[in-house]
SEMAR-822023 format. One record per residue (C-alpha): residue number from 1; x, y, z. Coordinates in Angstrom, 1 decimal. Layout:
// residues N
<NUM,<X,Y,Z>>
...
END
This chain:
// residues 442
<1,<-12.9,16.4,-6.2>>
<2,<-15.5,16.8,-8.6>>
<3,<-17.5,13.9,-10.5>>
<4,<-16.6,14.9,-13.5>>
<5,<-14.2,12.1,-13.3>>
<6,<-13.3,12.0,-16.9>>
<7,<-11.0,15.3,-16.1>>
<8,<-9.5,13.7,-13.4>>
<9,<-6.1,15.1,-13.5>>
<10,<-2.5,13.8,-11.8>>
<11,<-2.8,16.8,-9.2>>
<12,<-6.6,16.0,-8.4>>
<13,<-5.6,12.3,-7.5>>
<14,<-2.5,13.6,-5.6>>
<15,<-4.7,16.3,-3.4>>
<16,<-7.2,13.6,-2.3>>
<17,<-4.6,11.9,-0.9>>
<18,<-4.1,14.4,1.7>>
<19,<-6.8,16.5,1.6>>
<20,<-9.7,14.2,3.0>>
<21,<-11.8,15.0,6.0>>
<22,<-12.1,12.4,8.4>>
<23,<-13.1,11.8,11.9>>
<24,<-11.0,10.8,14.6>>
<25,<-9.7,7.2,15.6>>
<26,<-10.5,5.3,18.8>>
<27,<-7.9,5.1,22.1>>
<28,<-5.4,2.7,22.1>>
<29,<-7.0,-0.7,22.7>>
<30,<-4.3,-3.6,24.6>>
<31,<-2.8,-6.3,22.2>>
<32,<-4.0,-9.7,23.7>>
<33,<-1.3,-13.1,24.0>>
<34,<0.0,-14.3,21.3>>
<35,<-1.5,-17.3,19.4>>
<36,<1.1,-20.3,19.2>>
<37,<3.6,-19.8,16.4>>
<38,<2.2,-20.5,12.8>>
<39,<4.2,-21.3,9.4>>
<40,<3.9,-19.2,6.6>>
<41,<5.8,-20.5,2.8>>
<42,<6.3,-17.0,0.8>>
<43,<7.9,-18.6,-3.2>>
<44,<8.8,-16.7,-5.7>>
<45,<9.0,-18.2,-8.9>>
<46,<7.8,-17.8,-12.7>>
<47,<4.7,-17.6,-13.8>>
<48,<2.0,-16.3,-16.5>>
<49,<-0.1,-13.5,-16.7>>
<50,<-2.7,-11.8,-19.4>>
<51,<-2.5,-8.4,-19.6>>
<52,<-4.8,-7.8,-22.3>>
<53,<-8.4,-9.3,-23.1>>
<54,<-8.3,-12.0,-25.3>>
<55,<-4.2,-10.9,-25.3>>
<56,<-1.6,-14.4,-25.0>>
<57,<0.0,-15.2,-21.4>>
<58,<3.2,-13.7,-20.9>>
<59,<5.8,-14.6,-18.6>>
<60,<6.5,-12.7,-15.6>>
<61,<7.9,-13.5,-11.4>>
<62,<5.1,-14.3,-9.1>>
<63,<5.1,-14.5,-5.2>>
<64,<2.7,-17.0,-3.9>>
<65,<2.2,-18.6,-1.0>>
<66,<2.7,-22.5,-0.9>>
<67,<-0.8,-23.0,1.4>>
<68,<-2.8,-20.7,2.8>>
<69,<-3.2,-19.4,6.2>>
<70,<-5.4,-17.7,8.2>>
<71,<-3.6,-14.9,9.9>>
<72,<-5.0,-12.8,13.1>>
<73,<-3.7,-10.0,15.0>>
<74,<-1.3,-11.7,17.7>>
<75,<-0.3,-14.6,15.6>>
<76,<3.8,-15.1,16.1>>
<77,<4.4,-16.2,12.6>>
<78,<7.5,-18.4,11.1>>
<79,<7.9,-17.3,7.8>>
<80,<10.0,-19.1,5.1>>
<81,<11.0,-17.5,2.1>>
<82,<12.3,-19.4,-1.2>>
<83,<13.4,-18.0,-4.1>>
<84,<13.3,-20.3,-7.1>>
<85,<14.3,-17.4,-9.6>>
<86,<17.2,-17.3,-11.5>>
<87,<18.1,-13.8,-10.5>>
<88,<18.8,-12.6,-6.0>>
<89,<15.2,-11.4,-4.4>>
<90,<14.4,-9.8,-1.0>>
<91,<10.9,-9.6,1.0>>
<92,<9.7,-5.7,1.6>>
<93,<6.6,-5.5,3.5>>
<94,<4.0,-3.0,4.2>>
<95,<1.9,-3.0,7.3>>
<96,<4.3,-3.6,9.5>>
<97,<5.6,-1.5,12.4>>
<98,<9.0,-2.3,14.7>>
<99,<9.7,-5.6,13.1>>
<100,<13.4,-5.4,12.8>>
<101,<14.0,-8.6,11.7>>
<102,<12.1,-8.3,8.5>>
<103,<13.2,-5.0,7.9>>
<104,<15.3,-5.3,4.0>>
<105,<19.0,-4.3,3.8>>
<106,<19.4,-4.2,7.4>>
<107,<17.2,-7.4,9.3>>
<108,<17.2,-9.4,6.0>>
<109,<19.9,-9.7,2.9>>
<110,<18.8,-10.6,-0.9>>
<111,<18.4,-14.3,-1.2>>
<112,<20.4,-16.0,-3.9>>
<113,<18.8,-17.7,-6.8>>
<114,<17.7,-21.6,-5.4>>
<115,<18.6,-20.0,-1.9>>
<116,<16.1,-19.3,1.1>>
<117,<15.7,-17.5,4.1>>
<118,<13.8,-17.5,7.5>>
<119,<12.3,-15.6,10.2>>
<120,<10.2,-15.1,12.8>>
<121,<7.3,-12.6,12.4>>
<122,<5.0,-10.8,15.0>>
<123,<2.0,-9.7,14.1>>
<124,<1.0,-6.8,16.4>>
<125,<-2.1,-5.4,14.9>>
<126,<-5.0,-6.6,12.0>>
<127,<-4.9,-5.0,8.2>>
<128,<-4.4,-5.8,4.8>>
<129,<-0.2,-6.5,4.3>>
<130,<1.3,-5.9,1.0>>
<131,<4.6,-8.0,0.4>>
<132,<7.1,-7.3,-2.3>>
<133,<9.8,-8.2,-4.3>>
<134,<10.4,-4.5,-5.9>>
<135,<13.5,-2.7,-3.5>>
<136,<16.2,-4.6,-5.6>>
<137,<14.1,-4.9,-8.8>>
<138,<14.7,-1.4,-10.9>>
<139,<16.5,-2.2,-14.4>>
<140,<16.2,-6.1,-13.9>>
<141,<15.6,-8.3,-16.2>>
<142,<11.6,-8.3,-15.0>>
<143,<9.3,-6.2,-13.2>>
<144,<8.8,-7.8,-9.7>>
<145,<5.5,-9.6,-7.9>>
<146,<3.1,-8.4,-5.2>>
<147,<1.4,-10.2,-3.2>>
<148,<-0.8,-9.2,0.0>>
<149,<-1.8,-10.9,3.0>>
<150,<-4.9,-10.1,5.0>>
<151,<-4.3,-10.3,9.1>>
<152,<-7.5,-10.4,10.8>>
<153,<-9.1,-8.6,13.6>>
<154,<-10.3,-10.4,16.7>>
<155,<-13.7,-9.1,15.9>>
<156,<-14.3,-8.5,12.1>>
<157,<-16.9,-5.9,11.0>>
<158,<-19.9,-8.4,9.7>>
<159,<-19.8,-8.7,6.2>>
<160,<-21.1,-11.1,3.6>>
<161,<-18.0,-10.9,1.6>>
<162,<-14.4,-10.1,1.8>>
<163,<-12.2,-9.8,-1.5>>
<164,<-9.2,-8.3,-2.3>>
<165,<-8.5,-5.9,-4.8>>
<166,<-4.6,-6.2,-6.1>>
<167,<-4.0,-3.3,-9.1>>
<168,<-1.3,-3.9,-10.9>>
<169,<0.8,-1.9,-14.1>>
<170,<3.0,-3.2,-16.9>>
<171,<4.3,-2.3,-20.3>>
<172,<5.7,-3.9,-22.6>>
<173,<8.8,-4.1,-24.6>>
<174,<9.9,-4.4,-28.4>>
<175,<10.1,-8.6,-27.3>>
<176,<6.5,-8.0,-26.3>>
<177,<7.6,-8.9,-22.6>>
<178,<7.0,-6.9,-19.6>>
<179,<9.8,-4.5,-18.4>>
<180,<11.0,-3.7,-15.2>>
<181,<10.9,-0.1,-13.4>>
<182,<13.5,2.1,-13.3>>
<183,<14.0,1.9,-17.6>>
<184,<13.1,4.1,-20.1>>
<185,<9.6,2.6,-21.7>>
<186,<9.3,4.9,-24.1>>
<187,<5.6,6.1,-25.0>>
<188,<4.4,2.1,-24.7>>
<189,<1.2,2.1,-23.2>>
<190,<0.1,1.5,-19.6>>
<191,<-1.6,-2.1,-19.3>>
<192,<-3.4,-2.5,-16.3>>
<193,<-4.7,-6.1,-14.1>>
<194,<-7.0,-6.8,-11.2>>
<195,<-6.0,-10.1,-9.0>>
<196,<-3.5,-10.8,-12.1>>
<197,<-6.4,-10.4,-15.3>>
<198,<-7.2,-7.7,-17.2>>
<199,<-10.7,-7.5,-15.8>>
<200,<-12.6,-9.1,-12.9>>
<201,<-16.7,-9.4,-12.2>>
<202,<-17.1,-8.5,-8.2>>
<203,<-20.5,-10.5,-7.0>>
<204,<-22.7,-9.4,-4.2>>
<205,<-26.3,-9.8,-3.2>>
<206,<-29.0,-7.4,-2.7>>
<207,<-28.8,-5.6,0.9>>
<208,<-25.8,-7.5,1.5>>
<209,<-22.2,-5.7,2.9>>
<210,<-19.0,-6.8,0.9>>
<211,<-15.5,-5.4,2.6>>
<212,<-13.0,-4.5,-0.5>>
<213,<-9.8,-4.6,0.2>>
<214,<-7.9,-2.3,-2.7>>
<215,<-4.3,-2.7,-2.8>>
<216,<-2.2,-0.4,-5.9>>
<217,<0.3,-2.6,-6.4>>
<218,<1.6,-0.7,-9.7>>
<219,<5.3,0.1,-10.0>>
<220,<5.0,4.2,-10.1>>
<221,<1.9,5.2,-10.9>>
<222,<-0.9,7.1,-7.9>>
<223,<-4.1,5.8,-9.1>>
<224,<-7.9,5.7,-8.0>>
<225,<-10.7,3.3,-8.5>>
<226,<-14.3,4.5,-9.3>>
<227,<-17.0,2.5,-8.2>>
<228,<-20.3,3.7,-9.6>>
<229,<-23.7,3.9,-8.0>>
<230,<-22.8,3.0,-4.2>>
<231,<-21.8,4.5,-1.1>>
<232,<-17.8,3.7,-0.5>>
<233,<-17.3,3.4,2.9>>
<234,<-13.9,3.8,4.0>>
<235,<-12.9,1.9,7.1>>
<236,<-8.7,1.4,6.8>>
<237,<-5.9,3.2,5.4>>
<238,<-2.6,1.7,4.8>>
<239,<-3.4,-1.6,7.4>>
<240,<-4.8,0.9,10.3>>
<241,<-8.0,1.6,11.4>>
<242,<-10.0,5.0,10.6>>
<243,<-13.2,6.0,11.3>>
<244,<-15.5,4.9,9.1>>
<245,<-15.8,7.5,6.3>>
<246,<-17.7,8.0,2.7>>
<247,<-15.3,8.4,0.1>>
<248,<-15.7,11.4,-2.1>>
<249,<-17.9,10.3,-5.3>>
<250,<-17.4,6.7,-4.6>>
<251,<-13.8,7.3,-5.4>>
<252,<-10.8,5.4,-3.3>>
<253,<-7.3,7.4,-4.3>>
<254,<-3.9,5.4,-3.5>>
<255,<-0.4,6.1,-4.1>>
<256,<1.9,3.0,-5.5>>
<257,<1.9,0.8,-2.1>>
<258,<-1.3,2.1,-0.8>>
<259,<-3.8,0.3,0.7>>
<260,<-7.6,0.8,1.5>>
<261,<-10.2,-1.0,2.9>>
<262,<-13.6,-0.4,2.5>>
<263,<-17.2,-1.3,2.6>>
<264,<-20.1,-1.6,-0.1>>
<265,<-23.7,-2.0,1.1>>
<266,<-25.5,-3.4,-2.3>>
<267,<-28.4,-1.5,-2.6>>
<268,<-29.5,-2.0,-5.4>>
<269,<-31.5,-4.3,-6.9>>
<270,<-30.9,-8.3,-7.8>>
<271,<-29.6,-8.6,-11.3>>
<272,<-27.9,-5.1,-10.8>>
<273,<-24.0,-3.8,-12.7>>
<274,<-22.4,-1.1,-11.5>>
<275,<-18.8,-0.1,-13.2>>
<276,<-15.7,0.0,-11.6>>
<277,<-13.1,2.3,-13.7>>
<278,<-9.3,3.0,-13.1>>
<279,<-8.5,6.6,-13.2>>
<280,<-4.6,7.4,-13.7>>
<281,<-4.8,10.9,-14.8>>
<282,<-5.9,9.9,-18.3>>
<283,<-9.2,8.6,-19.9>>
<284,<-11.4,6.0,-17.1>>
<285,<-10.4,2.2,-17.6>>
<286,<-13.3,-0.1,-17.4>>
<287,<-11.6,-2.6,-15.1>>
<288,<-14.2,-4.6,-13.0>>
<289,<-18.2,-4.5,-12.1>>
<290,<-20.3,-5.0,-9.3>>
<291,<-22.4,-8.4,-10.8>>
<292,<-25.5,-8.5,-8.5>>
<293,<-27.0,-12.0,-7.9>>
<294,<-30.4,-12.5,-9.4>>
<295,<-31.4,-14.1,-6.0>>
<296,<-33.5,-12.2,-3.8>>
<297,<-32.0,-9.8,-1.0>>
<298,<-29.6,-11.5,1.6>>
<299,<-32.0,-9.1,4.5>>
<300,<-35.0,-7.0,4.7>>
<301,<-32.5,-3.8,4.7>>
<302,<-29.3,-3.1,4.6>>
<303,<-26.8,-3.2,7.3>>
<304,<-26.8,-0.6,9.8>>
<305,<-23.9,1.8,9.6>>
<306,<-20.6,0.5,10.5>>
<307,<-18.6,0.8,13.9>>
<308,<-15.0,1.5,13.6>>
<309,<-12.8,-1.5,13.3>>
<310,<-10.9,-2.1,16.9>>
<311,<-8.2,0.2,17.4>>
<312,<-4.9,-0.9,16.7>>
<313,<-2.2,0.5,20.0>>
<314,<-0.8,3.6,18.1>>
<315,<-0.6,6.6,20.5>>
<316,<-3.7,8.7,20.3>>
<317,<-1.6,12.2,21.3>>
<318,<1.6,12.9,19.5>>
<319,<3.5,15.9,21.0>>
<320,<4.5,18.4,18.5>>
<321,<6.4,20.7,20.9>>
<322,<9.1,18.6,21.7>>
<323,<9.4,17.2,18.3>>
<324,<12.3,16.5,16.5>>
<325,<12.0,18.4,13.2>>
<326,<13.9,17.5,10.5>>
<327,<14.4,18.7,6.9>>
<328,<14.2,16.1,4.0>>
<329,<14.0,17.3,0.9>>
<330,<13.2,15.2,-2.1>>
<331,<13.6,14.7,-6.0>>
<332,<15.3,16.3,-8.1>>
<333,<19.3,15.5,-6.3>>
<334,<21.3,19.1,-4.2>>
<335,<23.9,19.1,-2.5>>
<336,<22.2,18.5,0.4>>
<337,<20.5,15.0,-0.9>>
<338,<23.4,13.0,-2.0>>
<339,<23.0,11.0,1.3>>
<340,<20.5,9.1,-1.2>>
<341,<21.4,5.6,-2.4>>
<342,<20.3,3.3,-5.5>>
<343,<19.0,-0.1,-3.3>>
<344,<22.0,-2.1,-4.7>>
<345,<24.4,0.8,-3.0>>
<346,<23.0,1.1,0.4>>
<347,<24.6,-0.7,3.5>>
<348,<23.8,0.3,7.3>>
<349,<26.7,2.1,7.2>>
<350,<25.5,4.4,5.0>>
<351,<24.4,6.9,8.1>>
<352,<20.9,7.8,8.8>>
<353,<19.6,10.8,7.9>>
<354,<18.6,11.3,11.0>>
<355,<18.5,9.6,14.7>>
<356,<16.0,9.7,17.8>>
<357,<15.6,8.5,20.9>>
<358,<12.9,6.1,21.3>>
<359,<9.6,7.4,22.9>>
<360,<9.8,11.0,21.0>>
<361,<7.8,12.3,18.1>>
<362,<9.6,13.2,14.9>>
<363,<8.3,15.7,12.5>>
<364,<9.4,15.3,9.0>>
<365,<9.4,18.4,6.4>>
<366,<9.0,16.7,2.8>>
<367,<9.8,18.8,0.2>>
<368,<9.7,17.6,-3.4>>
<369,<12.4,20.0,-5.3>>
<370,<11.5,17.6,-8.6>>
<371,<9.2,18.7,-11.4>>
<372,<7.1,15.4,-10.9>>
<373,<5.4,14.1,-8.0>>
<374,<7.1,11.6,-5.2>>
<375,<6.0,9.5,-3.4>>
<376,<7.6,8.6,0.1>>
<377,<7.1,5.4,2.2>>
<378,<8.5,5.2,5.6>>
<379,<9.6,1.6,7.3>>
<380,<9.2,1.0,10.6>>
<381,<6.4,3.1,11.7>>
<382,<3.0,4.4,10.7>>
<383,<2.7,8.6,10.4>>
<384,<0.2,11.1,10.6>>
<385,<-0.2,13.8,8.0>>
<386,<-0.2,17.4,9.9>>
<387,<-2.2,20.0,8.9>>
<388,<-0.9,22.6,6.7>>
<389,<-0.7,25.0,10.1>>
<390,<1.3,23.2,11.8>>
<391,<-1.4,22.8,14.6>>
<392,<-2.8,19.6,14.4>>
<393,<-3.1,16.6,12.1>>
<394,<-5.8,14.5,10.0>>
<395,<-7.2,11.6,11.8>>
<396,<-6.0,8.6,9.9>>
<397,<-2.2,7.1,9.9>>
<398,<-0.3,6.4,6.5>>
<399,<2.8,4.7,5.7>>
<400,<2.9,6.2,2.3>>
<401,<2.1,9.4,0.9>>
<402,<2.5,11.2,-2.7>>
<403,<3.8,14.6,-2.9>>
<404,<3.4,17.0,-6.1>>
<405,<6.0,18.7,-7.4>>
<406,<7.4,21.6,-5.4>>
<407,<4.9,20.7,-2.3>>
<408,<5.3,20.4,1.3>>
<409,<4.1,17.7,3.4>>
<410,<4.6,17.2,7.1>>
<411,<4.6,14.3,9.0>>
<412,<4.5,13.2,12.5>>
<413,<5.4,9.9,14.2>>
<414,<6.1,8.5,17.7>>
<415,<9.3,6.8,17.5>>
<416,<8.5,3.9,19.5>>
<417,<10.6,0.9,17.9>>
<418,<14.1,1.3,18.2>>
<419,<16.6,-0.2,15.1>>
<420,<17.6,1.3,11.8>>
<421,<14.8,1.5,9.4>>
<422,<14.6,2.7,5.5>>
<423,<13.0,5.7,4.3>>
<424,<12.2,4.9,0.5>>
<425,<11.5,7.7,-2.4>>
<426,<10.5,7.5,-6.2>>
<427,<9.2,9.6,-8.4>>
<428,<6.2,8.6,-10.0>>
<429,<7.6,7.8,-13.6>>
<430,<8.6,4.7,-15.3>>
<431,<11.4,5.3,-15.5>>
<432,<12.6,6.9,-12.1>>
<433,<15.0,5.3,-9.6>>
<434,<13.9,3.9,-6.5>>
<435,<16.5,5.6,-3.4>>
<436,<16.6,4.9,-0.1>>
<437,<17.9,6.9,3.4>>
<438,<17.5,5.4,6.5>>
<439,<17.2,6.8,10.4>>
<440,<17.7,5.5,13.7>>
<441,<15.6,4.7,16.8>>
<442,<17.9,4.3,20.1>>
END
């Protein structure tokens, strides 16, 4: 990637998602007990939002939680969810890997308007969470919430500041409200918000270390963040640990679900602004700043460099010999893809597209036969991305991962939690269905 950022095109943001050098994750660390159980209220309900500066509130779903709660790797949480909109709603998460009984469609059903639902929730390793109310939501009468949740490692990096990032997308129809995904929205523009405004002021302190974590909650769209002036210091991808990398020209790329988190060290001086633009393929989007207190430096110097964060139990080996390998195309729909179901229209019963005994790796071939990109999410299990050879693989893990049109990605997994779990696809339009397969651990 160049930083000639201005020229940022679709295809450049969709090649840095796959195509960054990293260096290798830890060994598998052990999980230690379990904290007593802790309660966790997830409510969806109606709320406002401004999605334009100066711009009137408009009236849009929200997920919140009813108190908060500190969450840490180990917890055993009791989660409650209530759903006090007028239309059916059902949890997805990100983050998660071989919890069957949040798993949507198959662990959990929608929850009726006034209804609610329960259940029990492990947490079996740190990261930045991302819940959402968007499997059933395409052609509703409203585009539907994010909301993340932020499980903590036993020992935290030492920062001075931790905030999260939430990027979210809407537009706008005739009635001036927002529409949902999955319609035709016309040539409306895209209007963008950070932590639900149309802009945000970041602060930080001279020599001081602030952890972002940068969530793109948008409905289609692969996007990156620009952060001028400072090193970007990558340290997680999609809630699992990497080794701590710089990011290319200060720029973080996610597809729609992604997640990063990363470190700033503020190095320059008190009173300081840097910018922080939103790229999407067009013209950069002023959406935040770095704000620099005027007081003086937090510490003589800067932090040293970071370690990497503790590892997080995935298997550090995954062998490719013994694979199972398994064609998937995606896009544009062949008689071979009409396995592929509209959220509403998929059941368990559906068939997998594929099944595997627990304990081997799968190889998946994704091929994008659509004219746009796609972007894939897998439930169930984190994945590595393999190198184009065949002979290895980059050291991170991803749960989602955007493909340009005619490309092939492949992925590797160890299929270590049995159940059924969805595989989700999208294209990334407006206006694009969101479908669904599913495979099988036994």
């Amino acid at each position: 990637m160049t930083n000639d950022l201005t020229s940022l095109s679709r295809r450049t943001l969709l090649a840095s998602l796959g195509g960054v050098a990293l260096a290798g994750l830890t060994l598998r660390a052990p999980v230690h007990a379990a904290a007593p159980r802790k309660a966790l209220t997830l409510r969806a309900t109606m709320g406002q939002t401004i999605l334009r500066a100066g711009g009137e509130p408009v009236a849009r779903p929200v997920l919140a939680l009813a108190e908060a709660v500190a969450l840490h790797r180990g917890d055993e949480v009791s989660v409650r969810f209530e759903n006090e909109l007028k239309q059916p709603a059902l949890l997805s998460w990100r983050g998660l890997d071989g919890v069957a009984a949040a798993e949507p469609l198959v662990g959990r059903q929608p929850v009726p308007p006034g209804g609610h639902d329960s259940f029990v929730l492990p947490l079996r390793s740190a990261g930045t969470l991302l819940a959402d109310l968007r499997l059933l939501a395409d052609a509703g009468p409203s585009p539907m919430p994010a909301l993340p949740l932020v499980v903590r490692e036993a020992t935290p990096p030492q920062v001075d500041g931790d905030e999260l990032v939430l990027i979210e997308d809407a537009r706008l129809g005739k009635d001036g409200q927002p529409l949902a995904a999955g319609v035709d929205s016309g040539d409306t523009p895209w209007l963008y918000t950070i932590n639900g405004k149309p802009t945000a002021d970041i602060a930080l302190r001279a020599n001081g270390r602030l952890r972002l974590r940068v969530i793109n909650a948008c409905q289609r769209n692969v996007i990156a963040l620009k952060i001028d002036d400072h090193d970007v210091r990558v340290i997680a991808l999609d809630s699992q640990p990497a080794e701590p990398f710089l990011a290319r020209g200060g720029t973080l790329v996610l597809a729609p679900g992604g997640r990063v988190d990363a470190l700033i060290d503020a190095t320059r001086p008190p009173g300081s602004t840097s910018a922080v633009n939103l790229l999407d393929g067009g013209k950069p989007i002023p959406i935040a700043r770095l704000v620099y207190s005027g007081e003086p430096p937090l510490r003589g110097a800067p932090l040293p460099l970071p370690t990497p964060l503790p590892d997080s139990g995935l298997p550090a080996q995954l062998p490719l010999g013994s694979a199972l390998r398994v064609e998937l195309p995606l896009g544009a729909l062949t008689s071979a893809q009409l396995d592929w179901f509209a959220p509403g229209k998929f059941t368990p019963a559906s068939g997998p597209a594929f099944q595997v005994k627990r304990g081997r790796t799968v190889v998946l071939a994704l091929t994008n036969r659509a004219t746009q990109p796609m972007v894939f999410h897998l439930h169930g299990h984190h994945f590595r991305l393999l190198d184009r050879l065949d002979d290895g693989w980059k050291p991170f893990w991803l749960d989602t991962l955007a493909i340009d049109a005619g490309q092939t990605q492949r992925i590797a997994f160890a299929a270590e939690h049995p159940g059924l779990w969805l595989i989700e696809a999208m294209a990334a339009k407006w206006s694009a269905p969101r479908l669904l397969r599913s495979y099988l651990v036994s």
